[in-house]
C-alpha positions in Angstrom: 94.3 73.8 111.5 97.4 75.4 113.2 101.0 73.6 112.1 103.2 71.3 114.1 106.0 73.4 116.3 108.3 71.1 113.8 106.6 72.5 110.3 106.9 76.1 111.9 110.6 75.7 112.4 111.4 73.8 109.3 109.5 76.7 106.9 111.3 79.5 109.4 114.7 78.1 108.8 114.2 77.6 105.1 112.8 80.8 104.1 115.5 82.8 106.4 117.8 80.4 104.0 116.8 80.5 100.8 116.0 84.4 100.7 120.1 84.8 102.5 121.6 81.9 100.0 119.3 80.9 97.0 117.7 77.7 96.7 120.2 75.6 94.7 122.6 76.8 97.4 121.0 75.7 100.6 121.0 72.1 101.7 118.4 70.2 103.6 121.2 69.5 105.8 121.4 73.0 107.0 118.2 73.5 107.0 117.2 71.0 109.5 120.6 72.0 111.3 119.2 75.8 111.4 115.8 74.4 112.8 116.6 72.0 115.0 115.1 68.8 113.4 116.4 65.6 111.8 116.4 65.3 107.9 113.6 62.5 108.9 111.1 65.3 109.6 111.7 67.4 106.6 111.5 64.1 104.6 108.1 62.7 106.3 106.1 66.6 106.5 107.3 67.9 102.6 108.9 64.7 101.1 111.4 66.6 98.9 113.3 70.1 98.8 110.7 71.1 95.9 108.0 70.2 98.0 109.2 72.3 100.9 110.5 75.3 98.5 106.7 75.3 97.3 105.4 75.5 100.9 107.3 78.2 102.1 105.5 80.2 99.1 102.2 78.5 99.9 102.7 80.0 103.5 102.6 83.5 102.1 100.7 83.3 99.4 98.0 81.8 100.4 96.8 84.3 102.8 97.6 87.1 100.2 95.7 86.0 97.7 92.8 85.3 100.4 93.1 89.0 101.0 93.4 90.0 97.9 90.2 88.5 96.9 88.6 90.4 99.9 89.5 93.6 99.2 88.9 92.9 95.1 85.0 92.1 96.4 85.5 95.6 98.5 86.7 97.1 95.3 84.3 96.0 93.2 81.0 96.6 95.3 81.5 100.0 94.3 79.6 102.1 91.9 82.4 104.1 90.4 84.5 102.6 88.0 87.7 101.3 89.4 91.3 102.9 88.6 94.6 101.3 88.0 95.8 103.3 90.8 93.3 101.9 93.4 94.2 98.6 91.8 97.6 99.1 92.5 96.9 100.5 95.8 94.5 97.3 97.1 97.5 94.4 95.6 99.8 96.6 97.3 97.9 96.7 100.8 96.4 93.4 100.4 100.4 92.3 100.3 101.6 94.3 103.3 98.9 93.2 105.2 98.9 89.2 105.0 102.4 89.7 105.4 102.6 91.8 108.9 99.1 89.2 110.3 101.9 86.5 110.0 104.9 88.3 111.0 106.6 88.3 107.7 109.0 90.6 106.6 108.5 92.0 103.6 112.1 92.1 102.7 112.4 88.5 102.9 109.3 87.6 100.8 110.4 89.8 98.5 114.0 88.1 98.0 112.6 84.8 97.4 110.2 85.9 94.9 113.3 87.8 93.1 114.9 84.3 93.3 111.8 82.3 92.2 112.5 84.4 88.6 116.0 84.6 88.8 117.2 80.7 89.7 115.9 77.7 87.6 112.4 76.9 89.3 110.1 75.8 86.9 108.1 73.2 89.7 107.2 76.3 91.7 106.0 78.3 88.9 103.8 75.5 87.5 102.8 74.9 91.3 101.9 78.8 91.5 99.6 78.6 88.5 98.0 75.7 89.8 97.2 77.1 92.9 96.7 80.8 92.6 95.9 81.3 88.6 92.0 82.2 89.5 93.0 85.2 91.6 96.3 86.7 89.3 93.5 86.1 86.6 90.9 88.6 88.5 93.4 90.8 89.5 94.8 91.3 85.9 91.5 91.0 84.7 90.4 94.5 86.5 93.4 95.9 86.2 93.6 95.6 82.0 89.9 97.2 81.7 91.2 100.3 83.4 94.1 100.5 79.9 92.0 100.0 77.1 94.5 102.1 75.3 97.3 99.7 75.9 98.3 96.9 73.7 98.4 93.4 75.0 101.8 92.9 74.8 102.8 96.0 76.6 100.3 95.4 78.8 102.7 92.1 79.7 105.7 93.5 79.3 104.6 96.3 82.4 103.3 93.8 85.0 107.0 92.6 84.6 108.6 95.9 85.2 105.9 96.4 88.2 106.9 93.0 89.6 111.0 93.9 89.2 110.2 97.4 90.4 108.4 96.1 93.8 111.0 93.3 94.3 113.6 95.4 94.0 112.4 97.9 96.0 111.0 95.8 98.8 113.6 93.2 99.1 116.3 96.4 99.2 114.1 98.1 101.5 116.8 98.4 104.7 119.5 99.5 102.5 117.5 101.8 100.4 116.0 103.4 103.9 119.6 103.6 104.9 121.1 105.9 102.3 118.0 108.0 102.2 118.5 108.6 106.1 122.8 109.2 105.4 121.8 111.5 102.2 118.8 113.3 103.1 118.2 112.8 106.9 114.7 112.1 105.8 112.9 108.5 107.6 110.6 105.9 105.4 108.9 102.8 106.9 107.5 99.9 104.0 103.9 101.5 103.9 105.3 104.9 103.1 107.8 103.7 100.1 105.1 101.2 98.8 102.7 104.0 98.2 105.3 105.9 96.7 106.0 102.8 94.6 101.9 102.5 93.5 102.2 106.1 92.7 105.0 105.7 90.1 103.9 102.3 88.7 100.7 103.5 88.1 102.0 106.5 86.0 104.4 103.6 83.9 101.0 101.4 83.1 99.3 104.6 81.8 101.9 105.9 79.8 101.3 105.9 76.3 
């Protein structure tokens, strides 16, 4: 079912927000300032700020993980083993491509989920979990059987440098593009750098 003009407006004005100033920083005040509304309607649609902080990831993530789990049954209809590379390659394309169907940016996603790590938000973590375990689950699931030679807790320890790597590569993606224009003269859209980014983060999860 589509959403009210209202919801639309609220969720644009607080994601632009909360990616520019952090979510501890932005008021519901300016958020219904920035769209338009009174604080009634942010109050009566999400109830709280944790509620609406939650939905602008819901907004995202649920059509990611939707695709995700598409491209995983793809994957996985295959008779060849699967590789971490194409593993990589399928969360990194499953990512880019819910995100351009709904108009996102991928910088801005990006920012908030560098923020979701970085500021105190333990309701949207437990809300993430709740919501979206069964396909993180799958996903690491297929990708751990393609590094039987890595331990466990190295195995954890590199789907945290793959998630700081992408965020900060994503959510810096303007700037980045900028200085490699200024320094090399050479041109990079988001699906150009993110393959370059599966490329060296699948080299870091086989290394020994």
């Amino acid at each position: 079912m589509a959403q009210s003009e209202t919801i639309v407006r609220i969720l644009d004005a607080a994601a632009v927000l909360f990616a520019e100033r952090g979510f501890a920083e932005t008021s519901l005040r300016t958020i219904t300032s920035t769209a338009g509304v009174n604080l009634a309607a942010v109050n009566y649609h999400f109830g709280s700020k944790k509620s609406l902080i939650q939905a602008v990831f819901a907004r995202v993530l649920e059509p990611f993980c939707l695709e995700l789990d598409r491209q995983l049954d793809v994957l996985s209809a295959r008779s060849a083993p699967l590789t971490t590379h194409q593993l990589l390659e399928c969360l990194s394309r499953s990512l880019l491509v819910s995100l351009r169907n709904q108009g996102e940016k991928p910088e801005q996603f990006m920012r908030l989920l560098g923020l979701a790590y970085s500021q105190s938000q333990e309701h949207l973590r437990q809300f993430i979990i709740a919501n979206y375990a069964p396909v993180h689950e799958r996903f690491t699931g297929l990708l751990r059987k393609t590094l039987p030679h890595i331990k466990p807790d190295v195995f954890y320890w590199r789907l945290y440098f793959m998630l700081g790597a992408s965020i900060f590569t994503l959510s810096s993606f303007d700037s980045i593009s900028a200085i490699l224009k200024k320094d090399l003269d050479k041109d990079c859209d988001v699906g150009e750098a993110a393959d370059l980014l599966v490329s060296a983060i699948s080299g870091m999860f086989a290394a020994e």
